[in-house]
C-alpha positions in Angstrom: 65.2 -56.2 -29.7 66.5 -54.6 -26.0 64.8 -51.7 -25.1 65.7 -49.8 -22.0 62.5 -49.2 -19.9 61.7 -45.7 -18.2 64.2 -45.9 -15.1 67.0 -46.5 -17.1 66.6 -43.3 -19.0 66.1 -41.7 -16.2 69.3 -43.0 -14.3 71.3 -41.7 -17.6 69.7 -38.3 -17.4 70.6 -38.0 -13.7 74.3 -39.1 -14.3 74.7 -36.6 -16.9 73.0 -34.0 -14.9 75.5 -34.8 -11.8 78.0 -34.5 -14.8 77.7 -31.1 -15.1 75.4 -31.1 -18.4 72.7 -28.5 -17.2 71.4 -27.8 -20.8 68.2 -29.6 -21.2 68.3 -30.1 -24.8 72.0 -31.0 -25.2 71.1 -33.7 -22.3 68.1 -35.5 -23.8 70.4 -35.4 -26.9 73.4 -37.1 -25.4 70.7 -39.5 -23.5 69.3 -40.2 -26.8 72.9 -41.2 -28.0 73.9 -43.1 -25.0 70.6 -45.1 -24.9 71.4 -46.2 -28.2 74.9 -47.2 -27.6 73.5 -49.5 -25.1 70.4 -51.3 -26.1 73.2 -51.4 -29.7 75.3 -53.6 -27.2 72.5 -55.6 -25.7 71.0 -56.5 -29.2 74.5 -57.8 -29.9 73.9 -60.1 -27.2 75.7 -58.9 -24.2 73.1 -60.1 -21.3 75.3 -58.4 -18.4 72.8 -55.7 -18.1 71.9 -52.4 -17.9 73.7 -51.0 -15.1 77.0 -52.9 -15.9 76.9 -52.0 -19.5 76.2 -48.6 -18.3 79.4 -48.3 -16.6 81.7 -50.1 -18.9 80.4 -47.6 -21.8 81.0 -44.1 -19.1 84.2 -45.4 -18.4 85.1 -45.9 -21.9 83.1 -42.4 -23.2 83.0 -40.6 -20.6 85.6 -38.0 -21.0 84.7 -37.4 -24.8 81.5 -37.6 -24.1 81.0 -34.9 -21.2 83.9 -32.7 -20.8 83.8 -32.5 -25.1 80.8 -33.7 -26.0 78.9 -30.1 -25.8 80.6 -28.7 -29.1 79.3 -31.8 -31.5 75.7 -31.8 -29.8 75.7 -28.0 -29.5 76.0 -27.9 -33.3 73.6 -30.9 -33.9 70.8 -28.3 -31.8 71.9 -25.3 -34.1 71.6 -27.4 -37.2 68.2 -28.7 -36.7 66.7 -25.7 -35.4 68.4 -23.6 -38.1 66.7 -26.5 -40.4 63.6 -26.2 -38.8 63.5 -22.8 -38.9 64.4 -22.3 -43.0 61.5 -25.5 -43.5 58.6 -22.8 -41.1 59.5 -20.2 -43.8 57.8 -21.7 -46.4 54.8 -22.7 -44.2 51.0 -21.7 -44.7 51.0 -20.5 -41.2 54.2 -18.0 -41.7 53.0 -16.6 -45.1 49.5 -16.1 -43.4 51.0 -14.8 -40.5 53.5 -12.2 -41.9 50.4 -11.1 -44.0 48.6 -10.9 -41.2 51.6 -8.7 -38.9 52.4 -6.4 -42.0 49.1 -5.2 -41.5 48.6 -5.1 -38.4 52.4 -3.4 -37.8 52.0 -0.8 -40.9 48.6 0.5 -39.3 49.4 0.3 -35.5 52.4 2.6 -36.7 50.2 5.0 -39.1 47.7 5.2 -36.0 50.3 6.6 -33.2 52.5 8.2 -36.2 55.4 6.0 -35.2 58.2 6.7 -37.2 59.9 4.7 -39.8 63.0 4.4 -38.0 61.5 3.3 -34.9 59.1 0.6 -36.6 61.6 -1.0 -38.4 62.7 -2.1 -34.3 59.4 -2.8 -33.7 59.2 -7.0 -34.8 63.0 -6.9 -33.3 61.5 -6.0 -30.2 59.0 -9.0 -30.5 61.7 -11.0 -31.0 63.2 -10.7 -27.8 59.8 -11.5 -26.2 60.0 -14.8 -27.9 63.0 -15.6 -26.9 61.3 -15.5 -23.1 59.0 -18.1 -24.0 60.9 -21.2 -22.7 61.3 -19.5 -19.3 57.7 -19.3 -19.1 56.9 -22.6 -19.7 59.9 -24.7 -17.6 61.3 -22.0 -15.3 64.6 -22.3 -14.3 65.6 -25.2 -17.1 68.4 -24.3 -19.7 68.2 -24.5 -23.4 71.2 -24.3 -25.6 69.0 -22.7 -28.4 67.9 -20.1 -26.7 71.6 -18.8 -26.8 71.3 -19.1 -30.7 68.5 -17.4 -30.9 70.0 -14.7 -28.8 72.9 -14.4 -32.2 69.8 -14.6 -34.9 68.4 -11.2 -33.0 71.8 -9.4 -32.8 71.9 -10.2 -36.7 68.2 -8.7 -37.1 69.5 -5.7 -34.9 72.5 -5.1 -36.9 70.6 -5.5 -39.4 68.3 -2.6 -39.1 70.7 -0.3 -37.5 72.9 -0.4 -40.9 69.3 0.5 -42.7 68.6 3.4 -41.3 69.8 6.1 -43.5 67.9 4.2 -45.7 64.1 3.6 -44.1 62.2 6.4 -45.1 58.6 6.2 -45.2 56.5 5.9 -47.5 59.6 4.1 -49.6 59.9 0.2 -51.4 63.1 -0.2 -49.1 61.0 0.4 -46.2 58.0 -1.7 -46.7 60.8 -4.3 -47.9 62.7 -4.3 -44.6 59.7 -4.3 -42.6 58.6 -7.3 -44.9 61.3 -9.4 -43.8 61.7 -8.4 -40.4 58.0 -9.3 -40.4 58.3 -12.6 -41.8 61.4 -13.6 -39.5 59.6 -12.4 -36.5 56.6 -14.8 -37.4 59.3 -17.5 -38.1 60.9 -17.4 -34.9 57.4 -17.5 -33.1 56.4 -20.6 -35.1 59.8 -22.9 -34.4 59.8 -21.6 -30.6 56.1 -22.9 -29.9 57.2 -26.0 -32.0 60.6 -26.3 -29.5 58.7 -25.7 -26.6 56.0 -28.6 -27.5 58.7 -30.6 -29.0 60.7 -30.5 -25.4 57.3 -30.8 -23.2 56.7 -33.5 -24.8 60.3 -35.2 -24.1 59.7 -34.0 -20.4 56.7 -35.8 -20.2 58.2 -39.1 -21.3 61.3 -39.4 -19.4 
């Protein structure tokens, strides 16, 4: 079967990057699909070559696959991180690490007498750091999810500004909201370090 070596990759991932597709994951996406539609052609036994291929299958693409191709990749991104996300819930490390935070959170806030109403902001507030992790690690590269991300912690916001009639400590509701907001928090850590290795990784191949 064709394979298409390293510099071919690499000559799609420049074209779509001269094509105006500056999201990093939506790119290696769409690389991934047009590398297949390729090496699908080759193995069908068209011997013309990668370059020629190449530019038959952007003339014939092209204009669905750049100028609308964001929307159907964009959702592919949010599905499998959304997937990825709900599978980290039920993972050893996020029930030992919400344990963990619920402890450390409810005694951090009995120690400075933090109030209820402020704590419940507190793993929100961690959130946001997260959400600076990417930056960290590649700079000035842009990531699709990370605008996603940006919706789950207006929802987690929302969420606790509705509550807060509601949070008073020492209550059940309390130490349930903070439970979840706990949880999610450790979540959203676990599938951003797994992202960040997951893209790395990708970088490192092409």
């Amino acid at each position: 079967m064709s394979k298409l070596n390293k510099e071919d990759i690499q000559f799609i991932d420049t074209y779509l990057s001269n094509s105006d597709i500056h999201y990093e994951d939506i790119r290696i996406e769409m690389i991934d699909h047009v590398a297949s539609e390729i090496e699908s052609r080759m193995n069908l036994g068209d011997d013309r070559g990668f370059y020629i291929i190449f530019k038959e299958y952007m003339i014939e693409n092209k204009s669905s696959l750049v100028k609308e191709g964001n929307k159907p990749f964009n959702s592919k991104i949010f599905k499998s991180v959304s997937k990825q996300f709900l599978r980290n819930l039920y993972s050893w490390q996020v029930i030992f690490g919400s344990v963990l935070c619920f402890w450390l959170f409810n005694n951090l806030y009995k120690y400075f007498h933090i109030e209820s109403f402020a704590s419940t902001f507190f793993p929100t507030f961690l959130m946001v750091l997260v959400g600076f992790i990417p930056i960290m690690v590649f700079g000035k590269k842009k990531f699709s999810f990370i605008g996603n991300f940006v919706v789950l912690i207006s929802i987690f916001f929302s969420f606790n500004y509705y509550f807060i009639p509601f949070l008073e400590e020492p209550s059940w509701f309390y130490y349930i909201n903070l439970s979840i907001m706990t949880v999610f928090f450790v979540c959203s850590l676990k599938t951003m370090i797994s992202l960040v290795i997951y893209y790395k990784k990708r970088f490192q191949l092409a």
